[in-house]
N, C-alpha and C positions, 0 to 999 in steps of 0.2 A: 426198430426192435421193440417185443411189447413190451411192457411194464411188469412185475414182478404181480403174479397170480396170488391174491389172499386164498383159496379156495382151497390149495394145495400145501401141505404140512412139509414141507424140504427146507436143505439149504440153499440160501441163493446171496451171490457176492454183484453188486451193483457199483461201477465203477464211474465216477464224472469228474473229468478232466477239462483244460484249456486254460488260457494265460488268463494274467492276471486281470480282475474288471470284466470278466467275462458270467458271473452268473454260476458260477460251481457253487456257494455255499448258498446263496438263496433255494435253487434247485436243489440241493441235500434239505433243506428246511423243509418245502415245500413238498415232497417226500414223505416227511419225519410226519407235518401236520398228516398227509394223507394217513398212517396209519395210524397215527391217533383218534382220528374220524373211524375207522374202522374198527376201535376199542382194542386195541394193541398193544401193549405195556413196550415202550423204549425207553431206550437209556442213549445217550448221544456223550463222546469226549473227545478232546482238543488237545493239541499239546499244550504244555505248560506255556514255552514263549510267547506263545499268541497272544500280546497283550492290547492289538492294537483297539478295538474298540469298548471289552468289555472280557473284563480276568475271566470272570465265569462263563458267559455265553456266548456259544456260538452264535456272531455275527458279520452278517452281509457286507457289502459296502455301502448299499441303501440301507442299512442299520434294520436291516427285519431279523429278528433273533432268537434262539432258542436254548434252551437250558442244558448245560452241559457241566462235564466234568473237566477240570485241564490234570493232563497227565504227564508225567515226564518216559517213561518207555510204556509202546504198548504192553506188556507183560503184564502190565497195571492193571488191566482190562479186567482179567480173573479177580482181581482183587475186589472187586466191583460189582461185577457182572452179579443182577441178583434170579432168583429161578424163575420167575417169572417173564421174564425180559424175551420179545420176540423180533425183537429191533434192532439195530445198534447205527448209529451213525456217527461217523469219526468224520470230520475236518481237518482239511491242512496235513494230510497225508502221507505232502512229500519232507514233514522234517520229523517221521518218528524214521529208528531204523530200520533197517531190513528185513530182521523178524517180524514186523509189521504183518509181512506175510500171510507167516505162519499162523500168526494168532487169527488173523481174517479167516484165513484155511479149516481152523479148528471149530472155530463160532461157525461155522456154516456147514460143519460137520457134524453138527448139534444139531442141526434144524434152523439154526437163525438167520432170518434175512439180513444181510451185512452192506450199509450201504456208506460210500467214501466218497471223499471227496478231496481233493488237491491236484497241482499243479504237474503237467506229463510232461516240462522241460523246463530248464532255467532260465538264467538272465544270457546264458548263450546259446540258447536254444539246442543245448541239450537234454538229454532222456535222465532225468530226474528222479530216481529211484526213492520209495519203493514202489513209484506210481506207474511204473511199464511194468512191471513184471505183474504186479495187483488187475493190470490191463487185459495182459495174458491167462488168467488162472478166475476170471471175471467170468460171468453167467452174462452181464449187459454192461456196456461201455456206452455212453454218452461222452461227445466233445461236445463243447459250448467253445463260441465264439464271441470276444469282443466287436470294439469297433475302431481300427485302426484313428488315433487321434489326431495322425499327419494328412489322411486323406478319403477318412471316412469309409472306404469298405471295410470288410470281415475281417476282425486280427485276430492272429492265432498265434504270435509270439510275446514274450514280455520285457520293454525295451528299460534295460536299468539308468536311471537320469541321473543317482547319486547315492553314496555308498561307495566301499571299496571294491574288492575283487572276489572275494569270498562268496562261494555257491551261497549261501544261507543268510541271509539277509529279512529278518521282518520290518514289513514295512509299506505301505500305501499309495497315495498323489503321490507323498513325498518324495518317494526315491522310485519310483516304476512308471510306467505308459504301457497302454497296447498298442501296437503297433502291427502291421500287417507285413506278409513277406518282404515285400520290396523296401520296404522304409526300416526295418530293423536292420540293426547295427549289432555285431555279438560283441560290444565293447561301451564301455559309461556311454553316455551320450548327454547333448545339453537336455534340459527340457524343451518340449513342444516347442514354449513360446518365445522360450532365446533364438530353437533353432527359427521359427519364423521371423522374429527381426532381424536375425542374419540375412535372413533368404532375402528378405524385403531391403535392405543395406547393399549386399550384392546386385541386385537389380535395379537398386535407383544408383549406385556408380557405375553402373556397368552402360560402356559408351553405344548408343544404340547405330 
């Protein structure tokens, strides 16, 4: 799909999804720098819990990073949002609420190019809102793929190693894997590399 046209003065909502470790917020950066380079006035915000690598800026998991606001409900955005601004990019997507929408809706009812990023299912590989329906009501959808860390091809789910049971869980290594169809588990699971000295345990007792 192409990329979002500078030439043309509209609204456009850009949507980039995929489990976790996969490249959604470097890709929203990477983005953001582009219309910087193009003398673009942005603004970019984050929800408030996002604390894992840095309060204020959106960052990667390669730690590439960029200056942002953290927010607690989108609604916030208005509060914000200055006249200038031809940009917006929001992170982490799937933990504002629903209204999220809406506000995406309206900023690109303005003329703003609105570009997101977060997660299109959970730790059970379900539809993660408000990032399916932002999918739906989207000018351009991007999936980004991991790399399954049990067997090395393309993961597209995100397997939780630790933490409770609760959708909403922030958090990095520590508590998530990618993981690809087949090796995902929609339930805690060890990490990687317990489950591989199990596996390795099971096959040296195991009578040949």
């Amino acid at each position: 799909m192409p990329e979002f046209s500078y030439v043309h003065s509209r609204g456009w909502v850009e949507v980039i999804v995929g489990s976790m470790f996969s490249g959604k917020t470097e890709e929203l950066i990477r983005r953001l720098r582009r219309a910087e380079f193009a003398r673009l006035q942005i603004q970019v915000f984050k929800p408030i819990i996002d604390k894992r690598y840095n309060d204020m800026a959106v960052t990667s998991h390669d730690l590439t990073s960029i200056n942002s606001l953290p927010i607690q409900d989108a609604e916030e955005i208005w509060n914000h949002l200055k006249p200038d601004t031809k940009v917006v990019g929001i992170d982490e997507g799937q933990f504002f609420e629903q209204n999220l929408v809406q506000v995406v809706q309206d900023l690109a009812e303005r003329g703003l190019r609105v570009i997101i990023a977060g997660l299109d299912t959970d730790w059970q590989a379900k539809p993660f809102e408000p990032m399916p329906t932002l999918m739906a009501v989207a000018e351009s959808v991007t999936k980004q793929h991991a790399v399954c860390v049990v067997c090395g091809v393309p993961a597209s789910r995100t397997q939780r190693t630790a933490g409770g049971d609760s959708q909403v869980l922030v958090g990095t290594h520590d508590a998530y894997e990618a993981r690809c169809r087949l090796h995902f588990k929609p339930a805690v699971d060890l990490p990687t590399l317990d489950w591989k000295l199990k596996r390795e345990e099971i096959v040296a007792t195991t009578p040949s």
